[in-house]
C-alpha positions as CSV (number, residue, x, y, z in Angstrom):
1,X,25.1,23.0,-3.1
2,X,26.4,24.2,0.2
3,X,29.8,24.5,-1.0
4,X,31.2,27.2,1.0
5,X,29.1,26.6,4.1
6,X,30.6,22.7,4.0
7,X,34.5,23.9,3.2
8,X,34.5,26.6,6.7
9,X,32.4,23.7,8.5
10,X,34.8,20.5,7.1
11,X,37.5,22.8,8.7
12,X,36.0,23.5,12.1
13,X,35.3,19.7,12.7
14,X,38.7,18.7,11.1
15,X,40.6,20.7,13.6
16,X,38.6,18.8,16.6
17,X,38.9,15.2,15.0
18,X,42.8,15.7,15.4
19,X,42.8,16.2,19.0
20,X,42.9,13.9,21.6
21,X,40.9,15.5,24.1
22,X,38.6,18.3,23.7
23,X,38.6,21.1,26.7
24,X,35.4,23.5,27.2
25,X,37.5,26.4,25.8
26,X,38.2,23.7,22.3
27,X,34.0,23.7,21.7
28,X,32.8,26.8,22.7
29,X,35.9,28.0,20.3
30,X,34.5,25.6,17.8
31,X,31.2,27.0,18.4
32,X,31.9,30.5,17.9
33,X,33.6,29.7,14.5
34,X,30.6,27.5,13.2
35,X,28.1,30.3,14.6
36,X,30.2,32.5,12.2
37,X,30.2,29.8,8.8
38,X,26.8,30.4,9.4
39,X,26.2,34.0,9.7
40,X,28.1,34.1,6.2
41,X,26.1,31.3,4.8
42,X,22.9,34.1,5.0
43,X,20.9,32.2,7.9
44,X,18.8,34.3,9.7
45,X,20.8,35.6,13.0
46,X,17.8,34.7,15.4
47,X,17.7,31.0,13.8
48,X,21.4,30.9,14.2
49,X,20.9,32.0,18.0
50,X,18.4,29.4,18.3
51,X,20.4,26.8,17.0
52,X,23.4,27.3,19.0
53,X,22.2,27.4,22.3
54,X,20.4,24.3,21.3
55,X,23.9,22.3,20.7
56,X,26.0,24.5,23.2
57,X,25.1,22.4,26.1
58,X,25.2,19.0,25.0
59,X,28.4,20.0,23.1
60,X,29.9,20.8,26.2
61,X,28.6,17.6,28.7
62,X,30.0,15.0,29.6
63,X,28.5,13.2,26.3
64,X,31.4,15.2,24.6
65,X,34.1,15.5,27.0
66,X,34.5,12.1,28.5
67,X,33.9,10.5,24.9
68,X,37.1,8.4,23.4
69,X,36.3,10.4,19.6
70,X,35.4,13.7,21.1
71,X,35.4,15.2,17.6
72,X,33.2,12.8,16.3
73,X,30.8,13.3,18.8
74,X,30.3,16.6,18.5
75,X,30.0,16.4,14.9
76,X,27.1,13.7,15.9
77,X,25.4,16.5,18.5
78,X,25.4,19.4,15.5
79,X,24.2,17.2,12.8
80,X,21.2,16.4,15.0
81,X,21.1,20.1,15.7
82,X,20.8,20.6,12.0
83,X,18.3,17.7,11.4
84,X,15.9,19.4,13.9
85,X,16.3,23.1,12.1
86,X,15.9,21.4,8.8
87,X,12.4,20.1,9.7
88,X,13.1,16.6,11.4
89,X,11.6,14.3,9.0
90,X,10.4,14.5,5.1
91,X,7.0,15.7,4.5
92,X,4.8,14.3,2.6
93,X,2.2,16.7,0.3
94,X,-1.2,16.1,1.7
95,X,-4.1,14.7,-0.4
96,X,-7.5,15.0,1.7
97,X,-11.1,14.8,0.5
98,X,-12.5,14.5,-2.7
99,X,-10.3,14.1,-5.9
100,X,-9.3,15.6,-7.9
101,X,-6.9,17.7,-5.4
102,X,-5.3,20.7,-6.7
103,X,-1.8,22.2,-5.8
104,X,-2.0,26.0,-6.1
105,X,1.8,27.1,-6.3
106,X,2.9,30.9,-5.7
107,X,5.6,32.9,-5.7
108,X,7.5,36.1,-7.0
109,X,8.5,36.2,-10.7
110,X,11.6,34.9,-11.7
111,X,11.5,32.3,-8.7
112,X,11.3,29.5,-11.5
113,X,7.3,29.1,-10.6
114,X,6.6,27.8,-13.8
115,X,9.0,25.4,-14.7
116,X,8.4,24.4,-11.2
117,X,4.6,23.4,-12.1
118,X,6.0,21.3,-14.8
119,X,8.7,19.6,-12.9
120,X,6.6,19.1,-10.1
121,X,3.6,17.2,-12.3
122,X,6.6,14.7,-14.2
123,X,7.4,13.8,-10.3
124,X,3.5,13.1,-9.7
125,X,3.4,10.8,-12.4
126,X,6.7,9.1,-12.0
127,X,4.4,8.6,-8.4
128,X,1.1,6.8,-10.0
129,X,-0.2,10.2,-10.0
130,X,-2.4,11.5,-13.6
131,X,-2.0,15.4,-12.9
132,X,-3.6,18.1,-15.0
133,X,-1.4,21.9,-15.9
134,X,-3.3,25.1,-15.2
135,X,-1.4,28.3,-16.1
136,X,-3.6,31.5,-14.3
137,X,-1.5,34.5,-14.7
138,X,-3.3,36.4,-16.9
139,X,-1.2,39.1,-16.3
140,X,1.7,37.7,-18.1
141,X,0.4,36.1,-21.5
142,X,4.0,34.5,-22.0
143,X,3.5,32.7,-19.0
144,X,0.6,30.7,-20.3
145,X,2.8,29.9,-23.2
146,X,5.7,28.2,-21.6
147,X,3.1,26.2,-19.7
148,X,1.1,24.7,-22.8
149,X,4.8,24.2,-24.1
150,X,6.0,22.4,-20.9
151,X,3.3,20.1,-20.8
152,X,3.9,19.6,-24.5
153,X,7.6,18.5,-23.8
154,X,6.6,16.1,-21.0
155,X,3.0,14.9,-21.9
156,X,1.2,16.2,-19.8
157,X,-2.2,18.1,-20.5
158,X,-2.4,22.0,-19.7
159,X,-5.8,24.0,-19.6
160,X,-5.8,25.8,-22.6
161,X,-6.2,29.0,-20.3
162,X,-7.9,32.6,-22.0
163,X,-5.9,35.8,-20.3
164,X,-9.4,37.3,-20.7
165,X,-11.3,34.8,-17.9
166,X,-10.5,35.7,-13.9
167,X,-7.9,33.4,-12.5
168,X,-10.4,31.4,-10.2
169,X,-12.8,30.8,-12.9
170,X,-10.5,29.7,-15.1
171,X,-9.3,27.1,-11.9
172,X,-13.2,25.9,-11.5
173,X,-13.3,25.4,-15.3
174,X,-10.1,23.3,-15.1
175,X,-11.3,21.1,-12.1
176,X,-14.7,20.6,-14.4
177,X,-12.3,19.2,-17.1
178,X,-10.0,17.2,-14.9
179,X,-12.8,15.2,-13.7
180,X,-14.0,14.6,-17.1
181,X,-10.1,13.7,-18.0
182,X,-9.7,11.5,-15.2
183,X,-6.8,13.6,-14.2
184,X,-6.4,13.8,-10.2
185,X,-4.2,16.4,-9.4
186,X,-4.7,20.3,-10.4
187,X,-1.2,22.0,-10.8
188,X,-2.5,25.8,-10.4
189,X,0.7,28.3,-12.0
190,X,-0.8,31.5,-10.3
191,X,0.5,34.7,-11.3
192,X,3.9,36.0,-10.0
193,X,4.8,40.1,-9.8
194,X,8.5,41.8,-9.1
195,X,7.4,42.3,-5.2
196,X,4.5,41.7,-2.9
197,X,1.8,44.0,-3.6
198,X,-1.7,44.1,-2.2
199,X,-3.3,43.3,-5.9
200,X,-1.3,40.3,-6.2
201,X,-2.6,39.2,-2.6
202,X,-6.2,39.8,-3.4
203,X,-6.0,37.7,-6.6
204,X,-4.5,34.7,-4.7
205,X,-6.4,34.6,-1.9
206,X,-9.4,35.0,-4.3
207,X,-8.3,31.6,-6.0
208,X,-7.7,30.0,-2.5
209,X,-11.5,30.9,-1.6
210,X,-12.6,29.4,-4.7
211,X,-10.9,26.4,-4.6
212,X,-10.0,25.3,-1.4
213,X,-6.4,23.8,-2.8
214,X,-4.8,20.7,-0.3
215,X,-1.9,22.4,-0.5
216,X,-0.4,26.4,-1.2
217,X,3.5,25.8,-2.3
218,X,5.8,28.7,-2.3
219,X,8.0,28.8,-5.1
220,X,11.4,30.6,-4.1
221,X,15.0,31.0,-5.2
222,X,17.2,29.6,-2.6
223,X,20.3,32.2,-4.3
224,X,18.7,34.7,-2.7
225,X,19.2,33.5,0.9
226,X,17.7,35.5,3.3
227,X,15.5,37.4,0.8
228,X,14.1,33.8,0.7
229,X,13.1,33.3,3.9
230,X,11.3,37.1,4.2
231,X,9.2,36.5,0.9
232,X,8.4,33.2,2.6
233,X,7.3,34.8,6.2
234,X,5.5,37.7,4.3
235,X,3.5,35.2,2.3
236,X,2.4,33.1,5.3
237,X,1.1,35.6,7.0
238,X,-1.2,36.9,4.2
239,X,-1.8,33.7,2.7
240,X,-1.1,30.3,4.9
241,X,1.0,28.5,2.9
242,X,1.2,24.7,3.6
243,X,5.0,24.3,2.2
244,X,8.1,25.9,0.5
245,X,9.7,24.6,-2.8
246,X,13.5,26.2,-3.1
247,X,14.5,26.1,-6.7
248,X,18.0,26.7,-8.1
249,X,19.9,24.3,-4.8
250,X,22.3,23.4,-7.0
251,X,23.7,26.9,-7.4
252,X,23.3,28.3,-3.5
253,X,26.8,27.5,-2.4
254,X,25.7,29.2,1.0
255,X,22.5,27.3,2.1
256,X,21.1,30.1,4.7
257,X,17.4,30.1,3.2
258,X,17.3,26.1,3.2
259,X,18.5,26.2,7.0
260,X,16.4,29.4,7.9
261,X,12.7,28.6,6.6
262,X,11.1,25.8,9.2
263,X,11.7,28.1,11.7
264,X,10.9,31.3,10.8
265,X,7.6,29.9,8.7
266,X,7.5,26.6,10.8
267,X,6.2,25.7,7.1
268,X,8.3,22.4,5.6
269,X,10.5,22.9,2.9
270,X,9.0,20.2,0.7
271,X,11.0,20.0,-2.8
272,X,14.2,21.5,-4.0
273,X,15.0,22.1,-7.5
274,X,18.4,21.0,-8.5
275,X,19.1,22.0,-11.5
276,X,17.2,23.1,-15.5
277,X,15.9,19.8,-16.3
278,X,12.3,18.9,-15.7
279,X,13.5,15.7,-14.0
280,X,15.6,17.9,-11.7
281,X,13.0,17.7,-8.5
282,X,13.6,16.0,-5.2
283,X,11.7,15.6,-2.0
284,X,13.4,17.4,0.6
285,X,14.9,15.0,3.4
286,X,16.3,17.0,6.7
287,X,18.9,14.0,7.6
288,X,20.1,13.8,3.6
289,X,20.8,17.6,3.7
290,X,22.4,18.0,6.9
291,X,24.5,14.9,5.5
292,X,25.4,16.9,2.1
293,X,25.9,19.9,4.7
294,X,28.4,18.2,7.0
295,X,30.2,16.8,3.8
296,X,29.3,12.9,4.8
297,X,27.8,12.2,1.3
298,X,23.6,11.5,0.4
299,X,24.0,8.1,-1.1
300,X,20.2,7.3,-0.5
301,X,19.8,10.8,-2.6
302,X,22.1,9.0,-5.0
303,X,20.5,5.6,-4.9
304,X,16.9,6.9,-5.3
305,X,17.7,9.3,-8.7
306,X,19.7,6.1,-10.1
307,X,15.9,4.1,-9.2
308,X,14.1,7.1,-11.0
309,X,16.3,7.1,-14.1
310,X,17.1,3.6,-15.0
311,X,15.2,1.2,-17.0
312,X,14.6,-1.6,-14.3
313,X,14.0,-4.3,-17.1
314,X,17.5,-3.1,-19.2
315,X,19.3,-3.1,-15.9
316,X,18.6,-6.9,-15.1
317,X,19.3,-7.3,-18.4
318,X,22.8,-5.7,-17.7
319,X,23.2,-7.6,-14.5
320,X,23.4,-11.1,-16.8
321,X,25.7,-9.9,-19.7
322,X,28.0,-8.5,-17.2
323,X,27.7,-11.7,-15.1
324,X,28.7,-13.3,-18.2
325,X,31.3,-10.5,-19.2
326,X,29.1,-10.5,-22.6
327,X,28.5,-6.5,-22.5
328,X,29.1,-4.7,-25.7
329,X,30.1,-0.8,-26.4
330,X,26.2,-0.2,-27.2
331,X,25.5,-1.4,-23.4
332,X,28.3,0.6,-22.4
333,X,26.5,4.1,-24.4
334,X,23.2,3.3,-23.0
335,X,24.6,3.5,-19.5
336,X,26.1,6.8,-20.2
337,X,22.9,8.2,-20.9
338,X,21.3,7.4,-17.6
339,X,24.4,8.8,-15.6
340,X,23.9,12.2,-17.8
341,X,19.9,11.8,-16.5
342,X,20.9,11.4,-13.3
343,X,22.5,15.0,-13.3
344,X,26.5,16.6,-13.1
345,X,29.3,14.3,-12.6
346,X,29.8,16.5,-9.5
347,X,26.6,16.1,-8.3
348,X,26.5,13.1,-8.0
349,X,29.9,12.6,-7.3
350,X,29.1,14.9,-4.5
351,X,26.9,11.9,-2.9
352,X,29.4,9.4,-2.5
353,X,30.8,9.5,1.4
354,X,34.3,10.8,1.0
355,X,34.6,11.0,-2.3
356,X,33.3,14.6,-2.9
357,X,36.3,15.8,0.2
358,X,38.8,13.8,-2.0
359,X,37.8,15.5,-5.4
360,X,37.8,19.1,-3.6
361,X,40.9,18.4,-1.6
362,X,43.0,17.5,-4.6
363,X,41.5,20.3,-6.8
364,X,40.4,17.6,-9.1
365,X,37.3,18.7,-11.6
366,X,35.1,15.9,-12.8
367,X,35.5,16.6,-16.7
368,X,31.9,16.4,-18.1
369,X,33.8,16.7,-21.6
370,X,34.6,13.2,-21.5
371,X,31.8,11.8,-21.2
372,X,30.7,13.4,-24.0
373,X,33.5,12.4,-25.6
374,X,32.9,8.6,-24.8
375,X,29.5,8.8,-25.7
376,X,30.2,10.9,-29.2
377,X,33.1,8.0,-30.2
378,X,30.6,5.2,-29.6
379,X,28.1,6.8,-32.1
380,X,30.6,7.2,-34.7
381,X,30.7,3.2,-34.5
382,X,28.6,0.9,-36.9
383,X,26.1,-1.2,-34.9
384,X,28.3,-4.2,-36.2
385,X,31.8,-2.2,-34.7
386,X,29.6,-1.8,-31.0
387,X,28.7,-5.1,-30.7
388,X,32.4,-6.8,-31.8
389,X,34.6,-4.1,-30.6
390,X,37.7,-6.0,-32.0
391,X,36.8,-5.6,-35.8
392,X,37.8,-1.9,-35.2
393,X,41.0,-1.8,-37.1
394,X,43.4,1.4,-38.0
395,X,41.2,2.4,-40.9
396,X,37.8,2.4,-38.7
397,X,39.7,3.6,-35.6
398,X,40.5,6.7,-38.3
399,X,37.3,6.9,-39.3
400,X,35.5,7.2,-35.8
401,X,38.2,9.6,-34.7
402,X,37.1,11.5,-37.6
403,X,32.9,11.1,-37.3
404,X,33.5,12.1,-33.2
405,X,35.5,14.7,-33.9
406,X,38.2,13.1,-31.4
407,X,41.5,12.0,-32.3
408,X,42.9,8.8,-32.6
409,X,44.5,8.2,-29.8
410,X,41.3,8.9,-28.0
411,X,39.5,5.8,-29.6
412,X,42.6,3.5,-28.9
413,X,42.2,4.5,-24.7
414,X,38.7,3.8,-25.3
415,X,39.0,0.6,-26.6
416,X,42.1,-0.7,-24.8
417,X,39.9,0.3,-21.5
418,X,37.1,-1.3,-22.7
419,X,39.2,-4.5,-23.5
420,X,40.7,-4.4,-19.9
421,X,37.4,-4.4,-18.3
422,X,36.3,-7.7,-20.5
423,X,39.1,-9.6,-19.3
424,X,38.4,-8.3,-16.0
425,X,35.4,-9.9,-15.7
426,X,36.0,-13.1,-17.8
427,X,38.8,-13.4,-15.2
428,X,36.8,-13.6,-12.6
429,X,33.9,-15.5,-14.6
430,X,36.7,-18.5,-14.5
431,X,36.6,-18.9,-11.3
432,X,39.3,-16.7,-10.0
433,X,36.9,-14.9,-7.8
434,X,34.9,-17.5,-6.6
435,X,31.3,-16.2,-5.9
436,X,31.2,-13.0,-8.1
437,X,28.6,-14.2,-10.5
438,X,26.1,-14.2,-7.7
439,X,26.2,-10.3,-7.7
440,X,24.4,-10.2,-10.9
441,X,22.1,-12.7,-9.9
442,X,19.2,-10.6,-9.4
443,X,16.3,-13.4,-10.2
């Protein structure tokens, strides 16, 4: 996410950090070169413009200039600069009146509207929310299909739509059943087309009429840059849409239609998807982004998809084996699975402060192969062999090299690591690290 805009940006500050003293001619040469990153990150010229002349003059005050770290500072002025394009703070859907609401979501085809609907209803509930699927593009038969079969995959109940009713009956139909359902939140999939056209228009703001929906999302693909940001201004102004969902972050290594929107629309971006996986939703924060932008890290990101994924009750349970170095190779596999919830190695390596620079500048890949090597070695295990990983002799270290389809020698660094770690922690269970039980003393 942002790659290439972060790598010319990293270099721009890196250059200033080095000096001493900063002179005029120093920022507004550092401002020309990050006006440029931009420009080839795809933002919108005018919002570039903008932007710039926004920073330019406390960038070059006295705030800057006198400072003992002027290179920090003015990394500190265009992060705030970047904050304010992004929208300032998150924002919230709204929920006013009467339940149940409905969330009527629109876009072009091929935007990822669809799996969008279904992502966005798993978040709702992870929220205390009971939402309710309705597919209305009767145009597109398939469409209806991968709905019922989303919901399917993630629990969640889908109107079983008819391509033969009119999209805002079948919504008024749907809000009958959710009330009987109990459900309190209508996710409307409306019908997507290649391009705007006025039929697509008419049939939207048909099922807006009918409705009234608390909020009108725009579904687009942040690849597409600045293509982005004109679908979204051509769609408020026939429509009024409330908000902007950007799917497919995790692939725009440019970022000009996240950094363009607010203020071409002055609509919030509101949710980014970040990657295939209907748990791969977040709520878009201004300051986490400009954070990821500037290549300083999103550990609250971080922290809040470790919240969503793990098992609060297994993790105190954690907390007291390894307080008691008593954890076993099938606590060791079930923590594995949350970190390959929680998304790429990458990613969230990504989130650590400093630690994604350090990966990039050493041209180090994080090697997704072996965790799936790990994780494939501990199934080949007995339940007995997990739990005592010491009865593992040369015979079963054969035959779980074997069931993994790993070598040998893979199972023996395995194990010796996992060994090492034990007598990490028994060593400092003795008493050599006086205090260190108290970490995973959570009650």
């Amino acid at each position: 996410m942002f790659e290439l805009l972060t790598e010319k940006l990293s270099k721009v500050f890196n250059n200033l950090k080095g000096r001493g003293r900063l002179s005029e001619k120093d920022i507004q040469d550092a401002l020309k070169q990050i006006r440029l990153a931009l420009l080839e990150a795809d933002v919108n010229y005018k919002v570039v413009k903008d932007f710039l002349e926004g920073i330019k003059e406390r960038a070059v005050g006295q705030e800057v200039l006198e400072s003992l770290s002027p290179g920090h500072q003015v990394v500190k002025v265009v992060n705030e600069g970047l904050i304010k394009l992004l929208g300032e703070g998150k924002q919230d859907l709204v929920f006013e009146g009467k339940s149940p609401f409905s969330l009527m979501l629109v876009g072009l085809q091929g935007s990822g509207k669809t799996t969008t609907a279904g992502k966005l209803s798993n978040y709702l509930r992870k929220n205390g929310r009971r939402p309710y699927l309705v597919p209305v593009d009767t145009q597109r038969p398939a469409a209806i299909e991968q709905l019922l079969k989303i919901g399917q995959e993630i629990n969640i109940p889908v109107y079983p739509s008819k391509n033969t009713d009119r999209p805002e009956d079948i919504c008024v139909k749907a809000m009958e059943v959710a009330v009987k359902n109990g459900s309190d939140i209508l996710i409307i999939d409306t019908a997507g087309r290649l391009h705007i056209n006025e039929e697509l228009m008419e049939e939207l703001s048909a099922i807006k009429k009918r409705i009234k929906p608390t909020e009108v999302l725009l579904v687009a693909d942040a690849m597409t840059g600045q293509d982005a940001v004109n679908l979204a201004q051509k769609f408020n102004e026939e429509i009024d849409i409330t908000g902007v969902i950007l799917t497919k972050m995790e692939g725009d290594a440019r970022g000009g239609a996240a950094l363009s929107i607010m203020s071409v629309t002055n609509k919030p971006v509101k949710f980014i998807g970040t990657g295939e996986q209907l748990n791969a939703l977040e709520p878009f924060y201004p300051d986490r982004m400009s954070s990821r932008i500037l290549g300083m890290g999103d550990i609250l990101s971080l922290i809040d998809k470790a919240q969503s994924e793990f098992d609060q009750k297994e993790a105190i349970k954690l907390s007291k084996k390894l307080g008691k170095a008593e954890f076993d190779l099938e606590d060791f596999k079930k923590q594995l699975s949350y970190i390959h919830k929680m998304g790429s190695m990458e990613e969230i390596l990504a989130m650590i402060p400093g630690v994604g620079k350090m990966i990039k500048a050493g041209g180090v890949k994080a090697d997704e192969r072996e965790l799936v090597r790990v994780e494939a070695i501990i199934n080949s295990m007995t339940a007995d062999e997990r739990k005592d990983y010491r009865m593992i002799n040369g015979s079963r270290r054969k035959r779980i090299a074997f069931g993994s389809g790993t070598r040998v020698e893979d199972v023996n660094r395995l194990l010796k690591n996992f060994a090492q770690t034990k007598n990490m922690l028994k060593k400092f269970r003795s008493g050599k690290k006086k205090g260190f039980q108290s970490m995973f003393d959570l009650n």
